[in-house]
N, C-alpha and C positions, 0 to 999 in steps of 0.2 A: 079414731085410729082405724084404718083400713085394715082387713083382713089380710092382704100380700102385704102389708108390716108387720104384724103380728108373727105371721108367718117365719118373714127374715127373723124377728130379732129370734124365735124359738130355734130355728134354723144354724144363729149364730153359736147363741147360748150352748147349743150341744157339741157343736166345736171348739167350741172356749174349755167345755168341761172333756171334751175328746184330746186336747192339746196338754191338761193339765195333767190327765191320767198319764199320758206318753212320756210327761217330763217324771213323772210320780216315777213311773216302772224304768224309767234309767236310771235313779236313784238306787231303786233294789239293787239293780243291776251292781252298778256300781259299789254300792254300802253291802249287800248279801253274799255278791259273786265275788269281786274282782280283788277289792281290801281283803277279804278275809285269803285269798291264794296270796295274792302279794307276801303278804304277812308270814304265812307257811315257809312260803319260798327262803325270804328273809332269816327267821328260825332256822331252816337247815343249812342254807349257808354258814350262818352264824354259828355252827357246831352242834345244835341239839340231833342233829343224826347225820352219822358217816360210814360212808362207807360208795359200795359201787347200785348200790340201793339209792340210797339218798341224791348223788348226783345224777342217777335217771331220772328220779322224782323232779328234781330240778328242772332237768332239762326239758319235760314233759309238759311241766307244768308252766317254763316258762317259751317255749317253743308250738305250745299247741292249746292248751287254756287260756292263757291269760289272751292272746292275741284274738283269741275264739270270741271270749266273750267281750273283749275290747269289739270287733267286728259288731256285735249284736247292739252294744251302745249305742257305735255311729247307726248304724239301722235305725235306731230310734231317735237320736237327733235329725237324720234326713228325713224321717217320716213326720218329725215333727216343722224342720223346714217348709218340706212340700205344702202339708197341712195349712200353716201361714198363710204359705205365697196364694193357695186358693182361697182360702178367706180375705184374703185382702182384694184378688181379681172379683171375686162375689158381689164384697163392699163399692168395689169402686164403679162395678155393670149396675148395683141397683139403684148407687148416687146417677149415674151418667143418664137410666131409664126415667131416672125423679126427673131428672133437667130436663130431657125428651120430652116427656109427657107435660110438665111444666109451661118446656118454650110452645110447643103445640095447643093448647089452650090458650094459653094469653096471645098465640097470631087468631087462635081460630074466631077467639071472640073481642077481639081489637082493643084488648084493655089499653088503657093510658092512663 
């Protein structure tokens, strides 16, 4: 195994655990942040507090949180897109460089 493969797959490897992490912390996101205001929000509708308090709350909560950290989710779903599409362009430049190098030996040295 050549050293510039080693290399890729260690390369790869940290992206794969770089991609995992990214889907890991939209989870937070999602299960830490977003459920738990939902749920609040839900509750004070539902009468566990009233008054001109509680539909501030409300509206606070649902006009400038939740959209907030919905915003930060997709961040990290496009981060995690992006992330992809260059691992996939990586994979596909050091298949294309194999083939290069490949078709270039078998002209250079007349295999049949």
């Amino acid at each position: 195994m050549s050293v510039r493969s080693v290399l890729i797959r260690m390369a790869r490897s940290a992206v794969e655990s770089a991609l995992s992490q990214l889907m890991q912390q939209l989870n937070v996101v999602e299960e830490q942040a977003l459920a738990p205001m939902r749920t609040m929000v839900q509750s004070v509708v539902g009468g566990i507090w009233i008054g001109e308090g509680a539909n501030a709350f409300v509206e606070e909560v649902s006009s400038l949180v939740i959209p907030g950290v919905g915003e930060v989710g997709e961040n990290i779903t496009t981060m995690h897109t992006n992330v992809s599409s260059a691992r996939d362009i990586i994979d596909r430049a050091d298949e294309e460089v194999s083939r290069l190098v490949q078709s270039r030996l078998f002209d250079a040295f007349d295999f049949y």
